[in-house]
C-alpha positions, 0 to 999 in steps of 0.5 A, a space after each residue: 758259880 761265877 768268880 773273880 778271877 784276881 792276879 795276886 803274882 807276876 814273874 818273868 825273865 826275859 832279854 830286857 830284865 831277870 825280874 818283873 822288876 827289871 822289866 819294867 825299868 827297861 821299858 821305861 828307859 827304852 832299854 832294848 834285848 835285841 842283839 846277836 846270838 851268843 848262847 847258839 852255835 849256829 852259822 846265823 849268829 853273827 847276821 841275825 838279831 834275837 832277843 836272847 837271855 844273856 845267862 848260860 845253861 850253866 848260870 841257869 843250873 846254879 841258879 835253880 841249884 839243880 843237880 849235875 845229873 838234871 836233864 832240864 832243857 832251857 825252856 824248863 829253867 827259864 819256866 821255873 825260875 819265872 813260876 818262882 817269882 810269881 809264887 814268891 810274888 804272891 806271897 804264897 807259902 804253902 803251895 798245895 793249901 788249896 785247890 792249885 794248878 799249873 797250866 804252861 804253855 810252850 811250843 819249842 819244848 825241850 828241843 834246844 837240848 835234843 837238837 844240840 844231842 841229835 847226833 849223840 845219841 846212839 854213841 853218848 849214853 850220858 846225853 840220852 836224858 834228855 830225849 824224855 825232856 823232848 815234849 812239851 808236857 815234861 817241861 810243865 812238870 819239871 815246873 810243878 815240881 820245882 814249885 812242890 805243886 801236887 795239883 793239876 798240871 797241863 800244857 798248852 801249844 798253841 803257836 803264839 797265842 799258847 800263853 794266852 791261852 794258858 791264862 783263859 783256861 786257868 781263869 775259867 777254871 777258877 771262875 767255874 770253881 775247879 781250882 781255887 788258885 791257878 799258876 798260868 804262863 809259859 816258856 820258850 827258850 831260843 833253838 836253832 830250829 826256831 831259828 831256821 824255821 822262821 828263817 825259812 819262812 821268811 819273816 825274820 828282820 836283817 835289823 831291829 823289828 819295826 811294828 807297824 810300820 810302813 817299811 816293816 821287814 820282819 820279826 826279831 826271835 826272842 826268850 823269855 819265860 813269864 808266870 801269873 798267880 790266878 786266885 779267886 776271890 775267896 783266897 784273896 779276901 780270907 788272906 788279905 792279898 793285894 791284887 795287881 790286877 784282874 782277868 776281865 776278859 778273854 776270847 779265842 778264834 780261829 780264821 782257819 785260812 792258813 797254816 801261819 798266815 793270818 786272813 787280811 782281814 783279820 777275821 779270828 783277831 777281831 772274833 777273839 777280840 769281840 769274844 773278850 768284850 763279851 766276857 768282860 762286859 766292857 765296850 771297846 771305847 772303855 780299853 785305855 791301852 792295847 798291847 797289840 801282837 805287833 810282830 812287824 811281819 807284813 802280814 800280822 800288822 796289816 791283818 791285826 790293824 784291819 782287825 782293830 778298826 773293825 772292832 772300833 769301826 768310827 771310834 777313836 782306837 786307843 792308845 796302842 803299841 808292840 813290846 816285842 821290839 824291846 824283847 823280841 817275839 818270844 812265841 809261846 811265851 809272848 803272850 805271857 810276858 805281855 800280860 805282865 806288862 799289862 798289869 804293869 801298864 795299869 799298876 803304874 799308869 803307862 803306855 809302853 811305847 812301840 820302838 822303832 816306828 817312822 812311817 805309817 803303814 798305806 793301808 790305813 791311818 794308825 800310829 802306835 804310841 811312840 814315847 812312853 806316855 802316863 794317863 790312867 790305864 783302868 782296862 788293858 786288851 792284850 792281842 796274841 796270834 799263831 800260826 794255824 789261826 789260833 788267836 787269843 785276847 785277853 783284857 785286864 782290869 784295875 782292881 776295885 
């Protein structure tokens, strides 16, 4: 049995709003998260730019109303506040009434914590509860429980592309008829490792990150947490649910040609891409919007372009533009984040613009959309790229 596969749900914290709500109104008043580190001690706080969560551990705590005692990480928080969101969103009361699962994605886990308590340990008996917290399963189930879920519960770390990836499964579990009703995102909390390890690599911005352009430096690190409600269509007709949108599409690829680079030609973006026209039976001249990956890296702009045209050969490419200068690149959690703005682009008929943009790139003719700019939106695809080749896209659809 093949299914619909229906968003019913939407909820996210990121820099540029606590809410879906938010969000929004700052996308379309160009409303930057980008500013200095705040919330790290570290020796970059006062060079680099991030897209950082202005609210403490501790505003986080109260707000979850978890006790003094909790040995949640950040990441874990900023998860459950989103997953909340999106089940109120969804309008859902009882949380285990059909077959629901949980699928978060992460890739830094609960390190914030135990990298802050690394030297604690041994000395500090009160700080050792949060080694348990380390991996990247414990955040899931912090999550779960926080919802009540007693269902299936999973997590997935693929890079950047992690999110994305927790949304394909959740709508292939439900189009396979495993779970009736699927709570798909993910969550990444800002740490000095993050930090230092992009630093190392060498593709951090000195400034604000500059997808596509021409004289593009780099990324800006981010935060952010964002959840979806995945229903089938029985729930959604036996309830009466409003649908935001549909997961049409979705495809996975591996280049496999290094260890974070992308190949310059983009081989697994456009097999990802080529995979998500298939599941979704659309052509690409039908894509209104695409909320391309967009990092501002040298090498993810050129290969992610290259594989843009590829897909579009002689056709007009769409409408495209990167929501990653208003938020940062929140890793695990990007693809997440993006796939609300999507539904948010087709809720009310925009294309978000892509900040920062002045001159084109050499390689090749493309210019994102610049100005926020309103036209029907019926099909978005939303690209998402990691390191180890792991790339994703995923399409979404206007309800009918």
């Amino acid at each position: 049995m093949n299914r619909g596969v229906a968003i019913t749900g939407m909820g996210i914290i990121s820099s540029i709003g606590n809410s879906v709500e938010e969000n929004y109104i700052s996308l379309i008043n160009n409303k930057i998260g980008i500013t200095t580190i705040e919330n790290i001690s570290t020796v970059h706080a006062d060079v680099i730019k991030v897209g950082e969560i202005k609210k403490t551990n501790a505003e986080l705590v109260a707000q979850l109303q978890l006790d003094e005692e909790n040995n949640f990480s950040r990441t874990a928080m900023l998860g459950a506040i989103a997953a909340k969101e999106a089940v109120a969103n969804s309008g859902i009361t009882s949380i285990n009434e059909y077959k629901t699962g949980l699928i978060s994605a992460t890739s830094v886990g609960g390190m914030d914590m135990t990298e802050k308590y690394y030297y604690d340990y041994f000395e500090n008996p009160e700080v050792r509860k949060y080694i348990v917290s380390h991996n990247c399963g414990d955040i899931a189930q912090k999550i779960a429980d926080e919802l009540g879920l007693k269902g299936m519960v999973t997590t997935i770390s693929t890079a950047c592309s992690s999110a994305a990836n927790a949304i394909m499964l959740g709508a292939r579990l439900i189009k396979t008829g495993k779970l009736d009703r699927v709570i798909v995102g993910g969550t990444d909390a800002l740490a000095k490792f993050t930090i230092n390890g992009f630093k190392t690599l060498m593709i951090l911005s000195d400034g604000y990150n500059k997808p596509f352009d021409d004289e593009r430096k780099g990324l800006n690190l981010g935060e952010a947490a964002a959840f979806l409600v995945l229903e089938s269509d029985e729930i959604v007709k036996k309830e009466n649910k409003k649908v935001l949108a549909r997961v049409s599409g979705y495809g996975n690829a591996n280049d496999a040609f290094h260890q974070t680079a992308s190949s310059e030609n983009g081989d697994g973006a456009y097999l990802a891409m080529k995979k998500a026209f298939d599941v979704a039976a659309l052509n690409p001249s039908e894509i209104d919007y695409i909320n391309v990956h967009g990092t501002a890296t040298p090498n993810n702009d050129l290969s992610e372009g290259r594989a843009v045209l590829r897909i579009y050969d002689k056709q007009p490419v769409p409408d495209f533009s990167s929501t990653k200068p208003f938020t940062g690149h929140t890793l695990a959690a990007a693809a997440a984040i993006e796939a609300v703005y999507s539904v948010l682009a087709i809720q009310n008929n925009v294309v978000f613009p892509s900040l920062n943009f002045e001159t084109p790139m050499q390689e090749f003719d493309l210019t994102p959309q610049t100005t926020l700019k309103h036209k029907n939106i019926e099909h978005v695809l939303s690209n998402s790229f990691g390191f180890g080749g792991n790339c994703s896209t995923l399409i979404f659809s206007k309800n009918k």
